[in-house]
mmCIF file of the C-alpha atoms, coordinates in Angstrom:
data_MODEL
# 
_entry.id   MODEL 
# 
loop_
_atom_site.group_PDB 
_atom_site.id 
_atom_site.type_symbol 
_atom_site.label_atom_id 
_atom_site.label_alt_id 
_atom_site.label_comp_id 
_atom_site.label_asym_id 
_atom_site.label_entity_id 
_atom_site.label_seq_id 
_atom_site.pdbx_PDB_ins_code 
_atom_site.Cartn_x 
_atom_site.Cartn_y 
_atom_site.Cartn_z 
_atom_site.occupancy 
_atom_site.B_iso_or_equiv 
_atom_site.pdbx_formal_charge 
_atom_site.auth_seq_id 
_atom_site.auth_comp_id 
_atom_site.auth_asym_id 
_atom_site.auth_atom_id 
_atom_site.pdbx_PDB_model_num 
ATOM 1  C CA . UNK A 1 1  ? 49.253 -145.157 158.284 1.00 0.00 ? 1  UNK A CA 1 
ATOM 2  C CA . UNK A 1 2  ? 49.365 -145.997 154.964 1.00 0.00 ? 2  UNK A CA 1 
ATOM 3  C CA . UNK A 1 3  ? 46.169 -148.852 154.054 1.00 0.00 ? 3  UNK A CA 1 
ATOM 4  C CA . UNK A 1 4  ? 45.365 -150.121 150.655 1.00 0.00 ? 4  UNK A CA 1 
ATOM 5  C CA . UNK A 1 5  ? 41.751 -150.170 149.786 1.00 0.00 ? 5  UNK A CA 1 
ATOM 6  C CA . UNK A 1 6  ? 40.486 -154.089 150.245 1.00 0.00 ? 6  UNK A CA 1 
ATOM 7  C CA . UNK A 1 7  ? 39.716 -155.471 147.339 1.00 0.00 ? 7  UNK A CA 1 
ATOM 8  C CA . UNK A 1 8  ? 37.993 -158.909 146.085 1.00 0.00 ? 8  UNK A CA 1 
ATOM 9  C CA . UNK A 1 9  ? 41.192 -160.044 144.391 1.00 0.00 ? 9  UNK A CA 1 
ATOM 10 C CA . UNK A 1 10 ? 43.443 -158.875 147.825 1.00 0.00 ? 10 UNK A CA 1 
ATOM 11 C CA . UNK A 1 11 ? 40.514 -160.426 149.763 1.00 0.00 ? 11 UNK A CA 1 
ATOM 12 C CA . UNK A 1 12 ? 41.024 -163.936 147.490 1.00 0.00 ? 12 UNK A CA 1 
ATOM 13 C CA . UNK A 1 13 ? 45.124 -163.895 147.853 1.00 0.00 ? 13 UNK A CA 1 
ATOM 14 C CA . UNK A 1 14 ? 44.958 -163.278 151.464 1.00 0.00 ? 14 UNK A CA 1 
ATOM 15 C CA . UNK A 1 15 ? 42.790 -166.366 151.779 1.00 0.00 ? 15 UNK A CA 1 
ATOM 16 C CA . UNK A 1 16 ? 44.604 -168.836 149.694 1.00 0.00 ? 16 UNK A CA 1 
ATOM 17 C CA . UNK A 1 17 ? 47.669 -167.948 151.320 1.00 0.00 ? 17 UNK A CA 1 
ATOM 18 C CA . UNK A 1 18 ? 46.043 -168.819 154.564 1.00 0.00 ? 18 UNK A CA 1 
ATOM 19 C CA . UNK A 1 19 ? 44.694 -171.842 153.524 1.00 0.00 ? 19 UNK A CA 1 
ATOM 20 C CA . UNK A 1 20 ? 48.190 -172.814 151.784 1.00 0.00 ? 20 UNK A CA 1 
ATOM 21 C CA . UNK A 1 21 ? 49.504 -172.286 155.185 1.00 0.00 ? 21 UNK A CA 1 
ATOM 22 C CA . UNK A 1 22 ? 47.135 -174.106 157.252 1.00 0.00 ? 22 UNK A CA 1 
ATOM 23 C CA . UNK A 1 23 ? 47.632 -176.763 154.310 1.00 0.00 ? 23 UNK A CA 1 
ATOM 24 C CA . UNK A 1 24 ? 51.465 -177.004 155.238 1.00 0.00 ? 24 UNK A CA 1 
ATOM 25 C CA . UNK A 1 25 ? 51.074 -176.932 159.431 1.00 0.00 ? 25 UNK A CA 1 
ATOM 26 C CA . UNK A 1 26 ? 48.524 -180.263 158.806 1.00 0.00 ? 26 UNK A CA 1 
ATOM 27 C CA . UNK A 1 27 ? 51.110 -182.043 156.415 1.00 0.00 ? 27 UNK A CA 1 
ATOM 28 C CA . UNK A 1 28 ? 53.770 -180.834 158.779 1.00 0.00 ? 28 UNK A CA 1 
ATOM 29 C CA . UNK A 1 29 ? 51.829 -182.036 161.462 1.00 0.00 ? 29 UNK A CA 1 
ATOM 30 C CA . UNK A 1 30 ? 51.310 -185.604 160.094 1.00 0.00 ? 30 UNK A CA 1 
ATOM 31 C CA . UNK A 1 31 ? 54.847 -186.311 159.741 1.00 0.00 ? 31 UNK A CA 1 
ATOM 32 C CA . UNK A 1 32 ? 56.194 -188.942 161.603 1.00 0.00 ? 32 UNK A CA 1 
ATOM 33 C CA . UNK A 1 33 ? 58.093 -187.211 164.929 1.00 0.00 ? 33 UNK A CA 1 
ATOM 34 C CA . UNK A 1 34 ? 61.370 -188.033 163.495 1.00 0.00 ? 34 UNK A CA 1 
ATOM 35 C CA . UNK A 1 35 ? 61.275 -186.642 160.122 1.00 0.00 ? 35 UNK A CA 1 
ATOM 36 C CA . UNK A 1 36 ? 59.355 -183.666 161.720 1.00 0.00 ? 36 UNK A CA 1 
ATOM 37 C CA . UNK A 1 37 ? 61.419 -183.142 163.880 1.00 0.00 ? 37 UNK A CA 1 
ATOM 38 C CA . UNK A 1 38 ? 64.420 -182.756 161.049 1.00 0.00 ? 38 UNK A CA 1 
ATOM 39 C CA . UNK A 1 39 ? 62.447 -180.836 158.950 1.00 0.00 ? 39 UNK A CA 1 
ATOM 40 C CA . UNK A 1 40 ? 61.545 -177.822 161.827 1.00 0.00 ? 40 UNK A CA 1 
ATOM 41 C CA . UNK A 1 41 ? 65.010 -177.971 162.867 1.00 0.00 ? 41 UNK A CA 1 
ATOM 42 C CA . UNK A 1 42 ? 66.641 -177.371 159.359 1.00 0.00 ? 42 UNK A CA 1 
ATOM 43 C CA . UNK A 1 43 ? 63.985 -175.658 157.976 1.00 0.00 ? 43 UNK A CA 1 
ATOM 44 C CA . UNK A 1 44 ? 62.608 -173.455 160.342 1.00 0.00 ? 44 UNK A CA 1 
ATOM 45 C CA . UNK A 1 45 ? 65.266 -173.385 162.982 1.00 0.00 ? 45 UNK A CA 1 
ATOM 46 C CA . UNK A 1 46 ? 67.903 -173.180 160.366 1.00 0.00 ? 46 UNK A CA 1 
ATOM 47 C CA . UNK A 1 47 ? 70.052 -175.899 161.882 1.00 0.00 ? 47 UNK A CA 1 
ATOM 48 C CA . UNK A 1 48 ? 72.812 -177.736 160.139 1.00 0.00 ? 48 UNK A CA 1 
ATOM 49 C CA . UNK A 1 49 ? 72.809 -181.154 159.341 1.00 0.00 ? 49 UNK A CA 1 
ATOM 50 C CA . UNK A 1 50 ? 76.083 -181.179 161.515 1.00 0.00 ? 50 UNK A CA 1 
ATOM 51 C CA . UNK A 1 51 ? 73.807 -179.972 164.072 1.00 0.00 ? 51 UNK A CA 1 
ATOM 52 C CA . UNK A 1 52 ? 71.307 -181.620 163.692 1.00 0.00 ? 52 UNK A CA 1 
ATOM 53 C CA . UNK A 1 53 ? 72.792 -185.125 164.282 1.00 0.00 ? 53 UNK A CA 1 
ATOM 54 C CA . UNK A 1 54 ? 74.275 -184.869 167.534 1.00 0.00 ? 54 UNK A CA 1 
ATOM 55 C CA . UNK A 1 55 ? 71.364 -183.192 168.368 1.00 0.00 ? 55 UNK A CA 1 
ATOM 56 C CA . UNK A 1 56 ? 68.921 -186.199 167.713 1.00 0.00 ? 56 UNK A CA 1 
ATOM 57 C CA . UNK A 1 57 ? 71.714 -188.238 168.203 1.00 0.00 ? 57 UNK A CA 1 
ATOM 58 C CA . UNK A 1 58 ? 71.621 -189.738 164.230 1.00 0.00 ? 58 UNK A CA 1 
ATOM 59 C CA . UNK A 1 59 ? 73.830 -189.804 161.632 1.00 0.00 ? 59 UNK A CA 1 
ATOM 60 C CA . UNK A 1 60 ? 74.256 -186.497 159.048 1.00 0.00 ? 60 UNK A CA 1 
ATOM 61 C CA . UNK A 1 61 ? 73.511 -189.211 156.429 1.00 0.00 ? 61 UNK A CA 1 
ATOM 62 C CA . UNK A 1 62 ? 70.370 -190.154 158.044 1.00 0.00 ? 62 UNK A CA 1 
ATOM 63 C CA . UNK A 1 63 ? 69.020 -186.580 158.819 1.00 0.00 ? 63 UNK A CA 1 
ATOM 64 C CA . UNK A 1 64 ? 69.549 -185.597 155.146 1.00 0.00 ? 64 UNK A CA 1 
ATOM 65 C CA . UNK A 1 65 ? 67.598 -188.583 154.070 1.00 0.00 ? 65 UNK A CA 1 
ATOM 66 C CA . UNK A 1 66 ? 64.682 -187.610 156.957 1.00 0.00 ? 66 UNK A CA 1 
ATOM 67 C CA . UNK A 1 67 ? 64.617 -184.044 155.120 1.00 0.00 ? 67 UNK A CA 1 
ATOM 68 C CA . UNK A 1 68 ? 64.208 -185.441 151.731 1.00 0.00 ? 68 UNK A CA 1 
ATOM 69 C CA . UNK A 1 69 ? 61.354 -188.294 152.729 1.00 0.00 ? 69 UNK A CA 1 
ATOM 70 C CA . UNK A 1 70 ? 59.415 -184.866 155.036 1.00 0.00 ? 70 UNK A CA 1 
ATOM 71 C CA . UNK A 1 71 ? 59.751 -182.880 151.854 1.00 0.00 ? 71 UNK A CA 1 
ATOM 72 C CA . UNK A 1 72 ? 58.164 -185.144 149.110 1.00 0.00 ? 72 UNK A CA 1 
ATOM 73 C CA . UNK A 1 73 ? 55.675 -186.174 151.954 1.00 0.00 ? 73 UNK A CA 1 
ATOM 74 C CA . UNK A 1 74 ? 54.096 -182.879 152.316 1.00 0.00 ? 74 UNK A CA 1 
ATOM 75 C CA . UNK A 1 75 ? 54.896 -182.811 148.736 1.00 0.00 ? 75 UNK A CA 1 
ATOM 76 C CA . UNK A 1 76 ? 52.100 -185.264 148.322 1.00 0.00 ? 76 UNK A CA 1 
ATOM 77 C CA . UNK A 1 77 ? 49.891 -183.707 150.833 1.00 0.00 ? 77 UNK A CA 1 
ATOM 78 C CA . UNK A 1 78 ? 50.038 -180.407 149.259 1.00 0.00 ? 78 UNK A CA 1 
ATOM 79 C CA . UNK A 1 79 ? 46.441 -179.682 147.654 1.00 0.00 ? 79 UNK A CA 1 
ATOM 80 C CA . UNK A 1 80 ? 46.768 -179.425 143.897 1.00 0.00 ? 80 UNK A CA 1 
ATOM 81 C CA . UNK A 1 81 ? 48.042 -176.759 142.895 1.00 0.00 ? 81 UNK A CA 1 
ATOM 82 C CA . UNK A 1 82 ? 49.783 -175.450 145.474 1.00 0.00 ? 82 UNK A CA 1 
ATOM 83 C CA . UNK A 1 83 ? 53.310 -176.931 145.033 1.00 0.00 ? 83 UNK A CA 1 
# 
């Protein structure tokens, strides 16, 4: 097993990364349920637009604009710094 010796700076990195990712579930979180619900789906589920319409039965047009107002939401949300 190969383990690197823990160190301040490694100890520092690990927790800003956790706290940038606990930053992102809350702003994810806060989204409305339709522009969250875009967002997981073609950001973390990798769906299409094309897909994703049908699926929430909206337009491509409208789930692309969903995507954009999620992303400068938790944008704004981000802690300085961070984006």
């Amino acid at each position: 097993m190969n383990r690197q010796k823990a160190s301040p700076r490694r100890i520092l990195r690990r927790s800003a990364a956790a706290d940038q990712q606990r930053a992102l579930a809350k702003a994810i979180l806060q989204l409305p349920a339709d522009l969250r619900d875009v967002f997981l789906l073609h950001r973390m589920a990798g769906l299409s637009f094309d897909q994703i319409g049908p699926q929430l039965g909206i337009e491509r047009t409208v789930a692309q604009a969903y995507l954009a107002e999620a992303l400068a939401r938790i944008v704004l949300a981000a802690p300085p710094g961070d984006v």
